[in-house]
N, C-alpha and C positions, 0 to 999 in steps of 0.2 A: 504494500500500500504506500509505504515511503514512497520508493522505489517510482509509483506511478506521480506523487506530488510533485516530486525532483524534474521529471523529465517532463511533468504538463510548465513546469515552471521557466526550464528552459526551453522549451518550446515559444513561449506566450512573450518571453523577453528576446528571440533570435530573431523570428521569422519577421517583425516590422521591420528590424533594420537589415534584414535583404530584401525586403521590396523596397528599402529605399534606394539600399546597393543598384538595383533593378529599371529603378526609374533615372537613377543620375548614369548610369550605361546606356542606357537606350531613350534619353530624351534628345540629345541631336537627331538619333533618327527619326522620334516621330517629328523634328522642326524640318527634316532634311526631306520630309513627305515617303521617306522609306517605310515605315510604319503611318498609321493613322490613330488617332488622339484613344479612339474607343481602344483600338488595340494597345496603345498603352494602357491605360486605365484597368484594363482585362489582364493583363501581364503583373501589374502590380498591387493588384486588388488582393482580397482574398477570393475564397472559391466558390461563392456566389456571384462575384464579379464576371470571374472567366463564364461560370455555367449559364450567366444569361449574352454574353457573348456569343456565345457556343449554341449555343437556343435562339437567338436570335433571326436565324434564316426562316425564310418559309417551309423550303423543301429539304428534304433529309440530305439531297445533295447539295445543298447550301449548307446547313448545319455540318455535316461533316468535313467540308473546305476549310469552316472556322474552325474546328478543332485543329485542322491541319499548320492552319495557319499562325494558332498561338503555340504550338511542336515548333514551326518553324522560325518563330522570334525570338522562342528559349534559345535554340540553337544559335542565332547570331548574335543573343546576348551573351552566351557560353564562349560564343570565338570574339565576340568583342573583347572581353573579360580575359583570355588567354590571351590575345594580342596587345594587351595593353591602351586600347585604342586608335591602335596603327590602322594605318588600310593595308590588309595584306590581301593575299589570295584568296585564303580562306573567307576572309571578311566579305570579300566582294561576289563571292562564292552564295553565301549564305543570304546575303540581300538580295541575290537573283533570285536567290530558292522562296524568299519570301515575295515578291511580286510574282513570281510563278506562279505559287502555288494560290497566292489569292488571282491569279488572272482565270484561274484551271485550266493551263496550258499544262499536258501532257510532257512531263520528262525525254531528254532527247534519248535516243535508240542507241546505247553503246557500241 
């Protein structure tokens, strides 16, 4: 029972200040229009944030692009985050895959 106090506690003092982490990483991109304001807000929210993001579309294949799409923001928040906020490869990599995958253009054919 300790046990559970200790980790709801670190829990409840960690996770704000990495969505803060979250928002001061990825607020050039949504000023840079690589991202859009909702999908920040969705990214940095907690998980009612994201879920009505996510729920948001009409159709299932809408709703599932969005889920796709906040997979794909962690990801270039992850390589932002590793790159320090260089533009590297990877970076510019990542930003494609997020305008991709919210266009739903199809992945090129290896």
């Amino acid at each position: 029972m300790v046990a559970l106090a200790v980790a709801l506690r670190v829990f409840r003092s960690t996770v704000p200040r990495e969505r803060e982490f979250m928002r001061e990483v990825l607020a050039p991109e949504a000023s840079d229009g690589v991202i859009t304001a909702g999908e920040l807000e969705a990214m940095c929210g907690d998980h009612k944030a994201r879920r009505t993001f996510r729920r948001a579309g009409g159709s299932r294949k809408v709703r599932r692009r969005n889920a796709h799409v906040l997979d794909a923001i962690a990801d270039l928040a992850d390589t932002l985050a590793t790159s320090r906020g260089q533009d590297t490869a990877a970076v510019e990599f990542a930003r494609g895959e997020v305008k991709r995958i919210r266009s739903g253009t199809p992945p090129l054919p290896r």
